[in-house]
LUMSESE-986393 format. One line per 10 residues: number of its first residue (from 0); their letters; for each residue x, y, z of C-alpha. Coordinates in steps of 0.5 Angstrom, whole numbers, plus 2048, in hexadecimal, padded with zeros to 3 digits. Layout:
BEGIN
NUM = a = X:Y:Z ~ ...
//
This chain:
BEGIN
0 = xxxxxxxxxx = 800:800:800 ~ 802:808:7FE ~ 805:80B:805 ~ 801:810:807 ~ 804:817:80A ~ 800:819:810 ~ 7FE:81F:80F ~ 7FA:81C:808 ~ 7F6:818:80E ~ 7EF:81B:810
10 = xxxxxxxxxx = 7EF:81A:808 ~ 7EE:812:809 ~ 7E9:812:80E ~ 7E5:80B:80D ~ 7EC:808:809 ~ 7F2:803:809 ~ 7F8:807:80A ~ 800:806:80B ~ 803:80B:810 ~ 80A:80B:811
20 = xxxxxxxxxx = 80F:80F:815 ~ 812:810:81D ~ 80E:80D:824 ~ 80F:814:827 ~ 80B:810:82D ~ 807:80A:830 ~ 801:80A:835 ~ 800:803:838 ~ 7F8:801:83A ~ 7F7:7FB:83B
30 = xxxxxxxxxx = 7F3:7F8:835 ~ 7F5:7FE:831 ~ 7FC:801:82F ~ 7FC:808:82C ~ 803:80A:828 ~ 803:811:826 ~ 807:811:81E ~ 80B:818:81C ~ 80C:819:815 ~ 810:81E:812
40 = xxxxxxxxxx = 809:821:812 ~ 805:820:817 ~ 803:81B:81D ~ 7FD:817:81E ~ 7FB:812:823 ~ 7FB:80B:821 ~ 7F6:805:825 ~ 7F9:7FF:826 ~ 7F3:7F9:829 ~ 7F4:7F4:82D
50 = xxxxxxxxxx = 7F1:7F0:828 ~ 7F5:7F1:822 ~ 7FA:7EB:826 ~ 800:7EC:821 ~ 800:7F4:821 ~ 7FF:7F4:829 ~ 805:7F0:829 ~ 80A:7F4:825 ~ 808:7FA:82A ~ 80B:7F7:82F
60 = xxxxxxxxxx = 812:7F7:82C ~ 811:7FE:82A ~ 817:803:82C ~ 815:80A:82C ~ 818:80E:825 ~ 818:807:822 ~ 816:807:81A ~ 80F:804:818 ~ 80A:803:813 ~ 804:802:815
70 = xxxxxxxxxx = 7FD:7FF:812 ~ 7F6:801:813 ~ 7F0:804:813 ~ 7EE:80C:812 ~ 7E8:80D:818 ~ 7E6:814:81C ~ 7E6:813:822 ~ 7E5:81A:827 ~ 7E9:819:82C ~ 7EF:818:827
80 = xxxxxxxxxx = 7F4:81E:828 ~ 7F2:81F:820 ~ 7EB:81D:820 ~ 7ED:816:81C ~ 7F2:811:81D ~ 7F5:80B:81A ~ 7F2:804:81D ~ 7F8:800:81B ~ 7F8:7F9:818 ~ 800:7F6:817
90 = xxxxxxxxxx = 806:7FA:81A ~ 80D:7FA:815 ~ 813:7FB:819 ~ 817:7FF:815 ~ 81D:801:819 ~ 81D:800:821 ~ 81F:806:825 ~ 824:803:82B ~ 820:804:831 ~ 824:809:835
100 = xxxxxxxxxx = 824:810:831 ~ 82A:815:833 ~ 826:81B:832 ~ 81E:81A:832 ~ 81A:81D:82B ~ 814:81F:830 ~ 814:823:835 ~ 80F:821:83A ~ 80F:828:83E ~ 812:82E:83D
110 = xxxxxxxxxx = 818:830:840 ~ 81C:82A:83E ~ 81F:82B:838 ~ 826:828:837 ~ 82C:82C:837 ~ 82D:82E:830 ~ 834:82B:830 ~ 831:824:831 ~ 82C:826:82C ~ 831:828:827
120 = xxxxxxxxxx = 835:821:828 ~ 82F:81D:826 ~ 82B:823:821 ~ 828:81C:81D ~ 824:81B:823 ~ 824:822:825 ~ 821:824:81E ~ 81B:81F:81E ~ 817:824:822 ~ 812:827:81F
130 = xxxxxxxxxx = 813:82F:821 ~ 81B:82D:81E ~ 819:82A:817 ~ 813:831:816 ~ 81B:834:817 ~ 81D:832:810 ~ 817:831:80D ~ 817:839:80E ~ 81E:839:80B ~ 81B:836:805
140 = xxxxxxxxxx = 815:83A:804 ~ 81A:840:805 ~ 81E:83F:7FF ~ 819:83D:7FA ~ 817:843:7FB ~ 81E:846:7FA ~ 81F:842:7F4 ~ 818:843:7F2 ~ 81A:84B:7F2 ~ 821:84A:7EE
150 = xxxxxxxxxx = 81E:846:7E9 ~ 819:84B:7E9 ~ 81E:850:7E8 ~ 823:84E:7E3 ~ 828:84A:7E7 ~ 82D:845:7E5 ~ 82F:83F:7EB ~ 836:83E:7EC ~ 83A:839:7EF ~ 841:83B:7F2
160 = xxxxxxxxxx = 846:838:7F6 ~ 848:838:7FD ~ 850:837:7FB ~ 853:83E:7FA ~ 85A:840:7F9 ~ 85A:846:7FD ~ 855:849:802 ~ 84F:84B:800 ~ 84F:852:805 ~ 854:854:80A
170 = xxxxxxxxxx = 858:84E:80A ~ 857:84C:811 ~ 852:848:814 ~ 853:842:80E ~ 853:83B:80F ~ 85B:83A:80B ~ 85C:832:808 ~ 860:82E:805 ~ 85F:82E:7FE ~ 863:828:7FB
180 = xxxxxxxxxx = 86A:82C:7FA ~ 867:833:7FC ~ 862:837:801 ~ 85B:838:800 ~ 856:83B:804 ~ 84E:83A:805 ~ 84B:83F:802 ~ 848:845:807 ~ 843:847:802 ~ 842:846:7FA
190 = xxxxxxxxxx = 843:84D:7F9 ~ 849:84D:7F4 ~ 845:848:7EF ~ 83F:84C:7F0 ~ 842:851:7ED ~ 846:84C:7E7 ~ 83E:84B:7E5 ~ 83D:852:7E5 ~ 844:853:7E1 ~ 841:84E:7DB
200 = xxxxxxxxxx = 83C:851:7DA ~ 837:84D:7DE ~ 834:853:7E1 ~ 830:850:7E6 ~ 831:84A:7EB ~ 82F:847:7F1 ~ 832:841:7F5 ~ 831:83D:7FB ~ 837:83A:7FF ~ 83C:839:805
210 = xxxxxxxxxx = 840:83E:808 ~ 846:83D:80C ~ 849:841:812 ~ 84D:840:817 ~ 84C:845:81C ~ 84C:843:824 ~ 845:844:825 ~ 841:841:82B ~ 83A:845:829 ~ 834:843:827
220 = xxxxxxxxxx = 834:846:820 ~ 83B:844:81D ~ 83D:83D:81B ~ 844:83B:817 ~ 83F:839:810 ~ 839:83B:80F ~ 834:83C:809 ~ 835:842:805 ~ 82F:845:7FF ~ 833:849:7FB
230 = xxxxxxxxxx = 831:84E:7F6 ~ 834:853:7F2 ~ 832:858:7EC ~ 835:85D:7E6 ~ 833:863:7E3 ~ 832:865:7EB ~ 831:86D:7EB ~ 832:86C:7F3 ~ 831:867:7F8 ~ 82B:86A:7FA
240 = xxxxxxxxxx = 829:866:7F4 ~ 82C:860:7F7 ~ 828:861:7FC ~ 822:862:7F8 ~ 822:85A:7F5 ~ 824:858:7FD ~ 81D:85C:800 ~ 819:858:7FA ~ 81D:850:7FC ~ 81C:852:803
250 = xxxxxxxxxx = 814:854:802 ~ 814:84E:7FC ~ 817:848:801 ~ 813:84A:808 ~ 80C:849:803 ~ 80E:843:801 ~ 80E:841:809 ~ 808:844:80A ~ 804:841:804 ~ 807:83B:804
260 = xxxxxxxxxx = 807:839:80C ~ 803:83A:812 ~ 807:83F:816 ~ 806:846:819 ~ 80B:849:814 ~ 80B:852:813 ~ 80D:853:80C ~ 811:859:80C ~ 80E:85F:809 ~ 813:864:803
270 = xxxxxxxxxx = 816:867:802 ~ 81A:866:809 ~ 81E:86A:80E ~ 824:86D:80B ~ 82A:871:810 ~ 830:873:80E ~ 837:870:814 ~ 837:877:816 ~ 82F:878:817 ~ 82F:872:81B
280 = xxxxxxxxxx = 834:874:820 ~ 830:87B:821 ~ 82A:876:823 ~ 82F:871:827 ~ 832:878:82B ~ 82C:87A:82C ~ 829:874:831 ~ 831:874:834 ~ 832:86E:830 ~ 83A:86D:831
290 = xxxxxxxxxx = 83E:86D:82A ~ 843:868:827 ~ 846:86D:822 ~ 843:870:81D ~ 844:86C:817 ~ 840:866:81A ~ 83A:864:81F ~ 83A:85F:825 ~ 835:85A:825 ~ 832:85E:82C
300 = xxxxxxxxxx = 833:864:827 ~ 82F:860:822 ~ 82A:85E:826 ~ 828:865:829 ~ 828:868:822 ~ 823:863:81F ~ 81E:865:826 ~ 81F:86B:824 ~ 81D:86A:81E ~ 817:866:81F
310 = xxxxxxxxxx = 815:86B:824 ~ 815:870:81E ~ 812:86D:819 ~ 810:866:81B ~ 814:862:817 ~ 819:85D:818 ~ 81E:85E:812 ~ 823:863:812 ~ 829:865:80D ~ 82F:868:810
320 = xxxxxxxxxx = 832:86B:80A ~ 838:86F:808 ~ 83E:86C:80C ~ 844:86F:80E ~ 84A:86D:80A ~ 84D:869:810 ~ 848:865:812 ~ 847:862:809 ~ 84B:85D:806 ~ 850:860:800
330 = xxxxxxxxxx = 84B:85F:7FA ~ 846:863:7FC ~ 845:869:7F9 ~ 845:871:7FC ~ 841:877:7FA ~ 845:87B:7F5 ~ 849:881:7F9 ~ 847:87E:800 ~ 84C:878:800 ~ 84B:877:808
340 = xxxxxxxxxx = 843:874:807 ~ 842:86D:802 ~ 83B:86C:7FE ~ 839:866:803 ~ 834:863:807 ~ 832:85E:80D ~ 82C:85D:80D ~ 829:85C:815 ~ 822:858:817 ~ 820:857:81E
350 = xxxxxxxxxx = 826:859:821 ~ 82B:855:81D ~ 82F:856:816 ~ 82D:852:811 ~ 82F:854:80A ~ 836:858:808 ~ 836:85B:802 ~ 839:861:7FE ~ 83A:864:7F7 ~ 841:861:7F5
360 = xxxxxxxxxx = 847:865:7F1 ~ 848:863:7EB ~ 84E:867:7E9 ~ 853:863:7E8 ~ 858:869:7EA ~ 854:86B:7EF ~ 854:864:7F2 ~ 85B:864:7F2 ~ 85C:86A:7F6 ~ 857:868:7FC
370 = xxxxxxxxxx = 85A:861:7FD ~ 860:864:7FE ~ 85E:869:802 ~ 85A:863:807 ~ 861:85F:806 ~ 85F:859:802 ~ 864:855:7FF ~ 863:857:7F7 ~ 867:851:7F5 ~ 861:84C:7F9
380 = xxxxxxxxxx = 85D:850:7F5 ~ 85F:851:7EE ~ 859:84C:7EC ~ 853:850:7EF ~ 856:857:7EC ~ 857:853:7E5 ~ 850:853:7E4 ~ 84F:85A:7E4 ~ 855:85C:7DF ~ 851:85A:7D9
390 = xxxxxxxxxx = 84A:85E:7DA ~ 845:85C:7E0 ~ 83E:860:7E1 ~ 83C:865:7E7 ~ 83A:85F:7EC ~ 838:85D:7F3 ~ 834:858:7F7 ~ 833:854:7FE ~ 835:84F:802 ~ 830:84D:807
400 = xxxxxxxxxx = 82F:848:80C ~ 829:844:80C ~ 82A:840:813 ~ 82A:847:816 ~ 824:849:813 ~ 820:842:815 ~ 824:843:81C ~ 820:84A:81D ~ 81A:848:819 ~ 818:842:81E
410 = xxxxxxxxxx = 81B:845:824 ~ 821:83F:825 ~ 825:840:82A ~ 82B:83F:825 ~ 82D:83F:81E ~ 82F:838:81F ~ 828:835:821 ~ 826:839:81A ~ 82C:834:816 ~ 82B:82D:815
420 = xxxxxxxxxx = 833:82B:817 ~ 836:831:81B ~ 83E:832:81A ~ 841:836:820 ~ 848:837:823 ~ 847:830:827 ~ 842:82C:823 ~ 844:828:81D ~ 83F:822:81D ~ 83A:81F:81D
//
């Protein structure tokens, strides 16, 4: 018999059905056993009678979490947990559980949750809970609304590779490898193949990967690879135009995850907030905010500033835009007769940084002369500067952090819950 997914059930009142998946929990009656069965859809109680000799027996045998299939009869009954339930007939053991769990996947009270480290040891199990599965569903909703808008948008995907020859930004914080007879490094961003595209004429590309760091961070929004969205876009006036195309992924993939699953999302109205570094800290200054310079913002800065913001305007986006020259990387370009102020952004929501972005120098000449001036080996960067030698478009894009928009939109605790198998400076399995 076809299996039938759980949440298909209401639909086969009256009929034979084959369900299967996990025994989330067993209740013993006497002559009546119950065994709720979870899905990747749902839960559904399932009756076993004394009557039916074989089924009963094999409940006996039953571990929780074990992986069944079951047979039965599709009947209403009131005082089902959904109105119906399934009235087994023969009972499949697919793969049984050992019967000592090292973490529970039902929490009978509140207030017992494991510590997240043991969680994270056994994350298989950790993950069969219903509220982490919605964690990813949300993730897939989120980016066919991204992909959807780029496709919409004349956007081409890319693929590029984690292996680099030289840092992808200052040179610090990269994983370095043993490349056959030379030195390789994880790639911090694909930012210098975003711009290679752009070079050959792609005009518009979008891409989806790892990202590497290898910063010495214990916090609950840095790990040492992460997934990273990419995009990035020529014949660009500004990087207010970037930002632009940004608002509309943004808006495009919080619609998904409301028209598409039943949770309380707020799709972000446009166009969003935009404060220039220097605006932000007038605001900052003025709610007696301590500084960490005035060429970055610290994440207590970033918090305040979007309360600030959601006081003003009620929203939950706000974009920090025209950085000071010290706090961007080399390859952002700057306002022509202010060579102290970049045209880039990050882009805040809820408290945290979740995209950066700017308008890049496409000079060659001028890319030159501001890697000097930060201190870049030139020579690391011959292949990156090559491109700009024979022609490239006005440019610039974004590198967004999709596992810390799920962190703030869910409301986790940290962007590890929102990662299937999180990487940090001590963690390196499962």
């Amino acid at each position: 018999m076809v299996r039938t997914y759980i949440k298909d059930l209401k639909e086969k009142i009256g009929k034979d059905v084959t369900v299967k998946g996990f025994v989330q929990s067993i209740r013993n009656q006497g002559g009546i056993k119950f065994l709720i069965l979870r899905d990747v859809t749902g839960i559904i109680q399932c009756v076993v009678m004394k009557s039916d000799k074989e089924a009963f027996g094999f409940v006996e045998d039953l571990s929780l979490e074990s992986v069944v299939s079951i047979e039965g009869l599709v009947k209403e009954e009131k005082q089902a947990p959904d109105g119906f339930e399934v009235q087994v007939k023969s009972i499949e053991i697919l793969s049984k559980a050992y019967p000592e769990l090292p973490i529970p996947v039902v929490y009978e009270k509140s207030g017992d949750e494991t510590d997240v480290t043991k969680r994270l040891d056994y994350r298989w199990l950790d993950l069969r809970r219903p509220e982490h599965l919605q964690i990813f569903k949300v993730w897939t909703e989120l980016e066919k609304g991204f992909r959807k808008f780029c496709d919409e948008n004349n956007f081409v995907q890319i693929y590029t590779p984690s292996f680099m020859i030289a840092p992808s930004e200052s040179g610090s914080e990269v994983f370095e490898v043993e490349y056959f007879d030379r030195k390789a490094y994880l790639a911090q961003s694909p930012q210098f193949y975003k711009q290679m595209a752009l070079a050959s004429g792609f005009d518009r590309v979008f891409m989806a990967g790892p990202v590497f760091r290898a910063e010495p961070s214990f916090t609950t929004r840095h790990m040492t690879e992460f997934t990273g969205w990419d995009f990035e876009m020529a014949y660009v006036d500004s990087h207010h135009d970037v930002m632009d195309l940004l608002e509309g992924a943004i808006v495009a993939g919080f619609s998904q995850i409301r028209d598409s699953l039943d949770i309380d999302i707020v799709v972000p109205s446009r166009p969003f907030p935009r404060l220039t570094m220097a605006e932000a800290k007038e605001k900052l200054s003025s709610r007696n905010v301590p500084s960490k310079a005035v060429f970055d913002v610290s994440p207590e800065e970033e918090r305040i500033l979007c309360e600030i913001v959601k006081e003003e305007t009620n929203h939950d986006f706000v974009f920090l835009t025209d950085w000071p020259v010290e706090g961007r990387p080399f390859y952002h370009m700057r306002y022509e007769g202010d060579q102290k102020t970049t045209k880039s952004y990050d882009l805040l929501y809820r408290g945290l940084e979740i995209v950066t972005g700017a308008q890049r120098e496409h000079r060659h000449d001028v890319l030159v002369r501001q890697a000097e001036e930060k201190k870049m080996n030139l020579n690391q960067l011959k292949d990156y500067l090559e491109f700009f030698r024979y022609g490239c478009p006005p440019h610039g894009g974004a590198g967004i952090g999709p596992g810390r928009i799920i962190m703030m939109l869910l409301d986790l605790s940290s962007v590890k819950e929102a990662t299937f198998l999180p990487r940090d400076v001590k963690r390196l399995r499962p």
